[in-house]
C-alpha positions as CSV (number, residue, x, y, z in Angstrom):
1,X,0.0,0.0,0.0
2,X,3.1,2.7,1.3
3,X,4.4,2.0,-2.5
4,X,1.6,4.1,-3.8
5,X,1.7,6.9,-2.0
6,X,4.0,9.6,-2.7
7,X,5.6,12.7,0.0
8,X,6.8,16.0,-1.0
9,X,8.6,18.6,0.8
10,X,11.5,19.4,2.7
11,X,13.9,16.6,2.9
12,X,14.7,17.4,6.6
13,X,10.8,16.3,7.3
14,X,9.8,14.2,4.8
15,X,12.6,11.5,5.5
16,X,10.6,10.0,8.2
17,X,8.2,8.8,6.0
18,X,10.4,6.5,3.6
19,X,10.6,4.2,6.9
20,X,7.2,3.8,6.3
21,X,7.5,2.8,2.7
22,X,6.2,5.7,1.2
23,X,8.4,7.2,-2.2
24,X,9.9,10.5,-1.2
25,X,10.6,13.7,-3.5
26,X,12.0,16.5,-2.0
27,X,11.2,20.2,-3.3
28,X,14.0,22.6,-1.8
29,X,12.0,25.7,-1.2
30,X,9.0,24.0,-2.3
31,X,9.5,23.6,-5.6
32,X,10.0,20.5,-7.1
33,X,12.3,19.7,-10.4
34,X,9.9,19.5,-13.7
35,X,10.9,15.3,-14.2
36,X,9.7,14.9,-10.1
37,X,6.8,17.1,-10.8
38,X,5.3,14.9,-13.9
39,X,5.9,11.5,-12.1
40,X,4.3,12.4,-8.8
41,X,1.3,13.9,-10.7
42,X,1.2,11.3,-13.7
43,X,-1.0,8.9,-12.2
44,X,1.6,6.0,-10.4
45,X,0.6,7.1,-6.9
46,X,-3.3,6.6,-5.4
47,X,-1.9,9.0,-2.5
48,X,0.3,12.6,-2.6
49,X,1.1,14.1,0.7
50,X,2.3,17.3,0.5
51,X,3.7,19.7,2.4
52,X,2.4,23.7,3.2
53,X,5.3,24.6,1.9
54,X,4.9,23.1,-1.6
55,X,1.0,23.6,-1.2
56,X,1.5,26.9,-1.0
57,X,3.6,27.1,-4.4
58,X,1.1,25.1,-6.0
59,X,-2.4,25.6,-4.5
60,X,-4.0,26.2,-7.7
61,X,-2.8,23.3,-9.3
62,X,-3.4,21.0,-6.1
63,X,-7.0,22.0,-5.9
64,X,-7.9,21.8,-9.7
65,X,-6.6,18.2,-9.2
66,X,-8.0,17.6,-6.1
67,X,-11.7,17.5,-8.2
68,X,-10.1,14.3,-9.6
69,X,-10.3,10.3,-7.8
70,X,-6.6,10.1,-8.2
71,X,-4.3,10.8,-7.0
72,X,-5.8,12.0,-4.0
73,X,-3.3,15.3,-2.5
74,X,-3.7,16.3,0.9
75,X,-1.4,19.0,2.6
76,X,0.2,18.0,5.8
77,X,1.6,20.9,8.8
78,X,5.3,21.5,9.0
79,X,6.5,21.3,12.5
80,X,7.9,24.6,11.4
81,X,6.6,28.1,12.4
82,X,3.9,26.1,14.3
83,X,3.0,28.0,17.6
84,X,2.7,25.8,20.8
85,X,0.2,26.3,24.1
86,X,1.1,24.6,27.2
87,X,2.9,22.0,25.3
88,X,0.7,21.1,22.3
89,X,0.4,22.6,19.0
90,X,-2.1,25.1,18.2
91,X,-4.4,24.2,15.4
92,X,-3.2,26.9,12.3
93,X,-1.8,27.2,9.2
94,X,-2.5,26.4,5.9
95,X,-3.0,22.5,6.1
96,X,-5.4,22.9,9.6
97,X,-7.8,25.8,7.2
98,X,-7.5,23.5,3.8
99,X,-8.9,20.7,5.6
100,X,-11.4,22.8,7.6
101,X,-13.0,24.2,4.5
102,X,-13.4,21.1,3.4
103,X,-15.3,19.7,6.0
104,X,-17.6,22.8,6.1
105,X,-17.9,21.9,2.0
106,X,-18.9,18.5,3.3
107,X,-20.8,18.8,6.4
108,X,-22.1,22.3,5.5
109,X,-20.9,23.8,9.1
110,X,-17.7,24.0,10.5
111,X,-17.2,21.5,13.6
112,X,-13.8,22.1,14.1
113,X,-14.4,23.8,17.4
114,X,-11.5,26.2,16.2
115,X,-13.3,29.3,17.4
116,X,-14.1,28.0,20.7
């Protein structure tokens, strides 16, 4: 299953998930090389994780994909920039709102409890 899904971003964080099994591309700055760009989005992977980083260089791209069944793209935080409350992360940042819009897409409401 791990052999299908794919992980962009900085090779500092991304590294952790070849243990796993999962094929790793790394985008210095968030940008990926043209030939690593083509395979990741040419239909070999069922699963792209991605980075904000590299999200946020290619949101528009991401999300006119994201209409498609494969290869499904989801943005995952950075450990990078987050802010921390007595010892836990706060919920933020690009990946946290991506994935709370589309819950309020799905559920119609937001639930995230975020403005609590």
């Amino acid at each position: 299953m791990a052999d299908n899904i794919a992980v962009v971003g900085n090779p500092d964080f991304i590294g952790y998930f070849r243990a796993l099994g999962c094929e790793i591309f790394k985008a210095a700055g968030g940008e990926l090389s043209k030939d690593d760009f083509d395979e990741v989005m040419g239909g070999r992977f069922k699963m792209v994780l991605v980075t904000e980083e590299v999200y946020g260089r290619y949101r528009d791209f991401i999300r006119d994909r994201s209409q498609r069944t494969f290869p499904v793209i989801t943005v995952i935080p950075e450990i990078r920039g987050v802010k921390w409350v007595d010892g836990e992360p706060v919920p933020g940042g690009m990946a946290f709102q991506e994935l709370r819009e589309a819950v309020i897409k799905a559920v119609g409401q937001d639930i995230s409890g975020a403005d609590d």
